[in-house]
C-alpha positions in Angstrom: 0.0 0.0 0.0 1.5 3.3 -1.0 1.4 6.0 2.0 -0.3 9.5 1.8 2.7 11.9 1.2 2.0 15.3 3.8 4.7 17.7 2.8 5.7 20.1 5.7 8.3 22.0 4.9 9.2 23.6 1.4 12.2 25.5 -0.1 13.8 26.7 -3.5 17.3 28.1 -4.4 18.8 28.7 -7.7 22.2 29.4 -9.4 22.9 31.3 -12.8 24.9 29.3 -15.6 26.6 31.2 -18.5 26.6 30.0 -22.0 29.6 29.7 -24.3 28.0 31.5 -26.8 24.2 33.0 -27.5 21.9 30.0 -27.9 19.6 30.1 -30.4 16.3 28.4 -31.3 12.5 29.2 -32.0 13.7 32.9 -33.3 15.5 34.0 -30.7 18.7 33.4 -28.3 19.5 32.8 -24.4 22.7 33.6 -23.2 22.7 31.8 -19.5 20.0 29.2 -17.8 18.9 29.5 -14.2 19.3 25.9 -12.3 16.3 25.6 -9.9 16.5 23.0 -6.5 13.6 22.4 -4.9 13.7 20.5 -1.4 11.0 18.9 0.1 10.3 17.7 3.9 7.3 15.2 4.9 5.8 14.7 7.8 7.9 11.7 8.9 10.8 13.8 8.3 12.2 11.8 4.6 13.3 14.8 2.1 13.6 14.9 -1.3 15.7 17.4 -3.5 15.2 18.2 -7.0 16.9 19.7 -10.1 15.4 21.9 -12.9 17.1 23.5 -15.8 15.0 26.9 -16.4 14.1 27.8 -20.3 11.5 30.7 -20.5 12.2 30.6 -24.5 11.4 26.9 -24.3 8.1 27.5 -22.5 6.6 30.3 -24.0 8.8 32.1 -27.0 6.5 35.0 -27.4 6.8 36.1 -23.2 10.3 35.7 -23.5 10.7 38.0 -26.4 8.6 40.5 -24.4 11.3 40.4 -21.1 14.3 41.5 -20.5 16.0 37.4 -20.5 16.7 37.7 -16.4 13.3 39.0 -15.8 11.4 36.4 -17.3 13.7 34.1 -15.5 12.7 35.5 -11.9 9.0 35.1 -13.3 9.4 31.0 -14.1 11.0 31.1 -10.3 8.3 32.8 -8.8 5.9 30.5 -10.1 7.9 27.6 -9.0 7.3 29.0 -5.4 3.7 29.4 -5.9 4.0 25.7 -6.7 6.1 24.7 -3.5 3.2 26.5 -1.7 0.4 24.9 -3.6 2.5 21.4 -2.6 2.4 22.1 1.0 -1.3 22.0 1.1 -2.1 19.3 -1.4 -1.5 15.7 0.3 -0.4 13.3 -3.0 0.0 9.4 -3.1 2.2 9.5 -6.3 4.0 12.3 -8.2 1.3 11.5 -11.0 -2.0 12.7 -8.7 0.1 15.8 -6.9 0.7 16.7 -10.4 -2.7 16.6 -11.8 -4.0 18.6 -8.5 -2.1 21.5 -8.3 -1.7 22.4 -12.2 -5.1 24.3 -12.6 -4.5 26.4 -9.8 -1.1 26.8 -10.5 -2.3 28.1 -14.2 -4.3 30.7 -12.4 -1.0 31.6 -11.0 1.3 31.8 -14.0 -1.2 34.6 -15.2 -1.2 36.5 -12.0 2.8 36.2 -12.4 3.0 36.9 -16.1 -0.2 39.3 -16.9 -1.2 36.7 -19.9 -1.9 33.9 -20.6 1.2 31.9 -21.0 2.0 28.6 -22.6 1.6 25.5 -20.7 5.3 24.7 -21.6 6.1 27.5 -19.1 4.3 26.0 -16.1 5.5 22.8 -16.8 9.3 23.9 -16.9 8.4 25.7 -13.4 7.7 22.4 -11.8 10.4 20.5 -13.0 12.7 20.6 -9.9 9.2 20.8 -7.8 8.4 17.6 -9.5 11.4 15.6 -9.0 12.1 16.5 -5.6 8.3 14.9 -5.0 9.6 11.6 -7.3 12.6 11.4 -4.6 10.5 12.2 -1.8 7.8 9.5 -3.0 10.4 6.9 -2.8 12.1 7.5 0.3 8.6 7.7 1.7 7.7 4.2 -0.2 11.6 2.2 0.5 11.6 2.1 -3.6 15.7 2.2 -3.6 15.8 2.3 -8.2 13.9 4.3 -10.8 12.3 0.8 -11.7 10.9 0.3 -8.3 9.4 3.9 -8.4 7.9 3.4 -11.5 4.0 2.9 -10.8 2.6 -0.3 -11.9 0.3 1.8 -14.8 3.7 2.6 -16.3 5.9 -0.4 -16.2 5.1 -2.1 -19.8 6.3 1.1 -21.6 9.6 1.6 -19.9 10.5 -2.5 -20.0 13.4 -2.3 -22.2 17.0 -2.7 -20.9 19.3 -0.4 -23.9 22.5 -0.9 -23.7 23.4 2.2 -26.2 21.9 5.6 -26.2 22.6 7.3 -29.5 23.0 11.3 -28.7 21.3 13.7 -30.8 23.8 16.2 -31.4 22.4 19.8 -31.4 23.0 22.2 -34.3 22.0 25.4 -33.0 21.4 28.8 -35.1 25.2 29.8 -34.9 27.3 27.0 -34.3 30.2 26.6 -36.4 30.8 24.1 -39.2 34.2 23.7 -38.1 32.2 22.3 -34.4 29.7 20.3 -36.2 32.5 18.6 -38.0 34.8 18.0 -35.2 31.8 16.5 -33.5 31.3 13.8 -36.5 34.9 13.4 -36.2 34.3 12.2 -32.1 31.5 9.9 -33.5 28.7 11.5 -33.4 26.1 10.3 -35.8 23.4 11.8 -35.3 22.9 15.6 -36.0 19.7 17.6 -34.5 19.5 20.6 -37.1 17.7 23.9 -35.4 15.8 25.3 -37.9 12.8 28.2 -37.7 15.5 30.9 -37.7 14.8 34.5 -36.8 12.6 36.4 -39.4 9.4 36.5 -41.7 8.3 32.5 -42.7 10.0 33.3 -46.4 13.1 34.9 -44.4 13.2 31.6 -41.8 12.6 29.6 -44.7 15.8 30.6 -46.8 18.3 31.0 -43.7 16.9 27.0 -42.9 17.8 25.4 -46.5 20.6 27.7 -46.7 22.0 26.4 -43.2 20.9 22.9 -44.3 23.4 23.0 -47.9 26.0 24.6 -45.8 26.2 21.3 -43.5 25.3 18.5 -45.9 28.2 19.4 -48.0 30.2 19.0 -44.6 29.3 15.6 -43.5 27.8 14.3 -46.7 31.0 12.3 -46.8 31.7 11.1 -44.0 30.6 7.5 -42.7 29.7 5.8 -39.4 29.6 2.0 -38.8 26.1 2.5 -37.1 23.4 3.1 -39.4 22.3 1.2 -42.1 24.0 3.0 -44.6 26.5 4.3 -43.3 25.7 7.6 -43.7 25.6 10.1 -40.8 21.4 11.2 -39.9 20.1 14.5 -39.6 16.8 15.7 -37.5 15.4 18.9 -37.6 13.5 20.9 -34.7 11.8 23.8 -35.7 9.9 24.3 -32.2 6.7 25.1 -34.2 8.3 28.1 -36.0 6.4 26.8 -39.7 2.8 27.7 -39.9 2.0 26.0 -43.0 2.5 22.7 -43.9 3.5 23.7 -47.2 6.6 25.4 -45.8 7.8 22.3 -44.3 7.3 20.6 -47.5 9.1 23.0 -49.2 12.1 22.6 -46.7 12.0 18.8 -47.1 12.2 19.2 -51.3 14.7 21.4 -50.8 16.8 18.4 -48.4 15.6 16.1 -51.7 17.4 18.6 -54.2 20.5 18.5 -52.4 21.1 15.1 -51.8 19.9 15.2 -47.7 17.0 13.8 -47.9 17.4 10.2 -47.2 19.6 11.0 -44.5 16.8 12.6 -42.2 15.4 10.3 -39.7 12.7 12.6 -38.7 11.7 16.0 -38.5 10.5 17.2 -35.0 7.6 19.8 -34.1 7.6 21.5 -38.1 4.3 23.3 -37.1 2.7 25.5 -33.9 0.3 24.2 -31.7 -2.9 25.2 -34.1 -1.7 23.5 -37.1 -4.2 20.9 -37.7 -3.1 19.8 -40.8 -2.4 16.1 -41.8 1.5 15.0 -41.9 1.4 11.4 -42.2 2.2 11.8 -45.8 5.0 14.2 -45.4 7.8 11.5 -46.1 9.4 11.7 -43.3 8.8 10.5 -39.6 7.4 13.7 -37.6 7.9 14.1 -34.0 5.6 16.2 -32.1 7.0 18.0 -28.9 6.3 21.4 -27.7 3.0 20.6 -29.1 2.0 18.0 -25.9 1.2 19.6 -23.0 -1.0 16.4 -21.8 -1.8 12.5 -23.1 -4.9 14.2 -25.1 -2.7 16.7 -27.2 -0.4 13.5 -27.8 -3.6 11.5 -28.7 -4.4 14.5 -31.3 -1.5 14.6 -32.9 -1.1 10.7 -33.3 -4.6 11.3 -34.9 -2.7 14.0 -37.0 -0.3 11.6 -38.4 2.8 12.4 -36.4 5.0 9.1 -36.4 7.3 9.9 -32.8 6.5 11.3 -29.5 9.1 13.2 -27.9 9.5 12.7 -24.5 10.8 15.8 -22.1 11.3 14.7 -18.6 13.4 17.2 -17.9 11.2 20.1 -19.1 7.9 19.0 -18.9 8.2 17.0 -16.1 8.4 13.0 -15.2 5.0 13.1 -13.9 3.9 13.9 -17.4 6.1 12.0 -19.9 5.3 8.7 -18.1 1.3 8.8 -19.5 2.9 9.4 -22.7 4.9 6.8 -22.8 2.2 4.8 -22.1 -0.1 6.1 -24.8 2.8 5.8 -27.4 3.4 2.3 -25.7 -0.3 1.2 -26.7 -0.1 3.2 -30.1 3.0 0.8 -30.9 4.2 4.9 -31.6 8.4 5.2 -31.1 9.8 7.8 -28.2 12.7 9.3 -27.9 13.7 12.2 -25.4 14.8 15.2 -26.1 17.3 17.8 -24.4 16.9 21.9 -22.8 20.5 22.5 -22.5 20.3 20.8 -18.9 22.8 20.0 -16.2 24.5 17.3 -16.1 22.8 15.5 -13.4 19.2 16.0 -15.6 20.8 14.3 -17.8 21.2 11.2 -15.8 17.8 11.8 -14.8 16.4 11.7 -18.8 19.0 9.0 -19.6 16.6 7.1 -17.0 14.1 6.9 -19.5 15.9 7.0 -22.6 17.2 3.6 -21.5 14.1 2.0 -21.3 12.1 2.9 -24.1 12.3 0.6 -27.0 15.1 0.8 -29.8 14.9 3.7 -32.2 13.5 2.6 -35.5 16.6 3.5 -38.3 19.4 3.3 -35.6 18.5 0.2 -33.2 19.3 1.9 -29.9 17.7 4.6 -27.4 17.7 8.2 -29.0 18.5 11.2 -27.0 19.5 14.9 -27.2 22.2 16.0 -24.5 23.6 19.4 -25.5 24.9 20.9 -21.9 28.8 19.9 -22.8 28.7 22.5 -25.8 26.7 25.3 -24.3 27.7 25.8 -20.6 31.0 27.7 -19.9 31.1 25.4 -16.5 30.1 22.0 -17.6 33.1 20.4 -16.5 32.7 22.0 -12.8 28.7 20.9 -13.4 29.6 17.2 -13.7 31.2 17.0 -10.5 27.5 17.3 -9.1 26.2 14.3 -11.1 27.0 11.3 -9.0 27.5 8.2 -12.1 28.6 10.6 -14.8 29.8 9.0 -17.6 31.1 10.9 -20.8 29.9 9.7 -24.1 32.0 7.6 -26.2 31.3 7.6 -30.0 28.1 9.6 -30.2 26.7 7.1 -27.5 26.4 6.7 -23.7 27.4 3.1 -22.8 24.8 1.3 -20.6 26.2 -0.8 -18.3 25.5 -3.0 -15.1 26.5 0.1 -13.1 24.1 2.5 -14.8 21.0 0.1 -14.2 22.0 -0.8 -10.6 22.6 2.9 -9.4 19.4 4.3 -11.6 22.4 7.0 -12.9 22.7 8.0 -9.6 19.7 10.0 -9.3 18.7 8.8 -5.7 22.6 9.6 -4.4 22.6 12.7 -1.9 24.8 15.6 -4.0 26.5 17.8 -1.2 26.6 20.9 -3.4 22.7 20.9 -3.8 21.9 20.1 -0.1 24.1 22.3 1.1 21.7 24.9 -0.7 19.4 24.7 2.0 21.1 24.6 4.9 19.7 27.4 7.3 17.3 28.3 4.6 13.7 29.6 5.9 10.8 27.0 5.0 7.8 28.7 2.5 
């Protein structure tokens, strides 16, 4: 019998992380990310402390473009306080039901905060570190000692595989060199995520996206990998719901054909915004809908839509909400794979949880997922120190071993530097 979790005490810090360069996606650019901890205390005195990675331009492009980038920053945090509050009065059996309790009031919140109505991405990337503090909590509360044994029953079936390879989607953002993107085919990376939905007017975003395309197919058009079928490396494209016609995505796509690209691209992720209704099961390629899911019904819709991949964001959307997906594209016999936010490196271990146990990829055999945090942060090397079981990639891929499955990444292992964070810290 689970127990009834009655959380007593609740508390937030957070610590600013500079970026190499601007990073740019869905027509704009950040130049740090805010790392949120959330620590919770229950009544029987078990705590749980969790990690978020903070991306207003992620949840909600248009209120970031209208904020000064710190400002809409302390507005996410905010929220995420008017969440630990919302948390201290809402007892919860699993993550799952505290979740699904508190996120209508916490809406009416977010436009309180904000003054509009923003997206549900937003809210969702506010509760991250509220929501896996509440995962750790509900298994110290439980004895469940591994992310398997915290998985809830309802879940199990879709997260039953055992990976031993994770390919890494390697993100191409707006501005990154073609000198990097080469050196990183060079290391073994074989997979190459491909920002597109540049800055401008849709014929502006349009050309800058095929021209950035040409520019790196002539770069890696020649070089091979031993681990797809043709040896050739793969390209995915994420244009965050920039296109707002189909018709420009299949412009794009002819474009890839007309170049030689086209039979390299294992999918295209999130082409259209969230009002796009239009069919894309005939597009030619696999689409991926993301920003697009804020629950199992807008995954249901755009299953219905044609969409061939569901991309799961545990570490921006929360766990509590990637695991009914899961499900749904478990049933739908609909492949997953999970996608980065530029996080730390300990959400990483956190997302490589998942990754792990989804079944293979179709195209490459393996778990797919985007880690981009090594070639963004200025710190990252400092930042691994604070992920107990780091382990680099190796040739585009994190190894899987015995030790990876036995220590669940090391996502239930205390990390001083966080809980130190709280130490004489007032209670909300």
């Amino acid at each position: 019998m689970l127990k009834t979790i009655h959380v007593t005490a609740a508390s937030s810090n957070f610590e600013r992380e500079p970026l190499v360069r601007p990073f740019g996606f869905k027509g704009n650019y950040l130049t740090e990310l805010w790392q949120v901890a959330a620590h919770l205390q229950a009544a029987s005195g078990a705590t749980g402390t969790g990690l978020a990675t903070q991306s207003v331009l992620y949840g909600d492009a248009d209120f970031f473009a209208s904020q000064q980038e710190a400002g809409g920053n302390a507005l996410m945090y905010a929220l995420c306080n008017r969440a630990l509050e919302l948390v201290r009065k809402t007892p919860f059996t699993t993550p799952v039901d505290l979740l699904h309790d508190i996120l209508p009031p916490l809406r009416a919140a977010a436009t309180q905060l904000t003054g509009c109505n923003v997206n549900d991405n937003f809210i969702l990337n506010a509760l991250v570190s509220v929501d896996n503090a509440a995962w750790l909590l509900y298994a110290a509360e439980n004895g469940f000692a591994s992310f398997d044994d915290m998985l809830p029953e309802a879940f199990r079936p879709a997260l039953q595989h055992r990976n031993q390879h994770i390919a890494i989607l390697y993100q191409v953002s707006y501005n990154m060199p073609v000198a990097d993107i080469v050196r990183a085919a060079g290391e073994g990376f074989f997979v190459f995520k491909i920002k597109t939905g540049h800055p401008g007017s849709q014929e502006e975003m349009l050309r800058l996206d095929m021209e950035r395309l040409t520019a790196i197919h002539a770069a890696l058009k020649d070089l091979r990998t031993p681990h797809t079928a043709s040896g050739k490396l793969l390209y995915t494209m994420d244009a965050n719901a920039r296109y707002e016609k189909k018709e420009t995505l299949l412009r794009y796509l002819e474009h890839a054909r007309k170049i030689g690209a086209f039979d390299q691209v294992l999918l295209y992720e999130e082409p259209l915004n969230e009002t796009n209704t239009e069919y894309v099961g005939d597009a030619g390629v696999r689409i991926a809908a993301d920003d697009s899911i804020h629950n199992e019904q807008d995954a249901q819709a755009r299953l219905e839509q044609g969409y061939g991949a569901l991309v799961l964001k545990g570490i921006a959307k929360t766990l509590s909400l990637s695991l009914p997906v899961a499900r749904l594209a478990h049933e739908r016999n609909v492949p997953c794979m999970c996608s980065d936010l530029t996080v730390n490196p300990l959400l990483v271990n956190w997302h490589k949880n998942l990754a792990a146990r989804l079944a293979p990829f179709p195209g490459i055999g393996m778990g797919l997922m985007e880690t981009n945090g090594d070639a963004n942060y200025c710190n990252w090397q400092q930042m691994k120190q604070h992920a107990p079981g780091w382990q680099d990639p190796s040739g585009g891929m994190f190894q899987l071993n015995k030790d990876f499955y036995e220590r669940s990444g090391g996502i239930f292992e205390p990390v001083a530097h966080y809980e130190q964070m709280f130490r004489k810290q007032s209670r909300i």
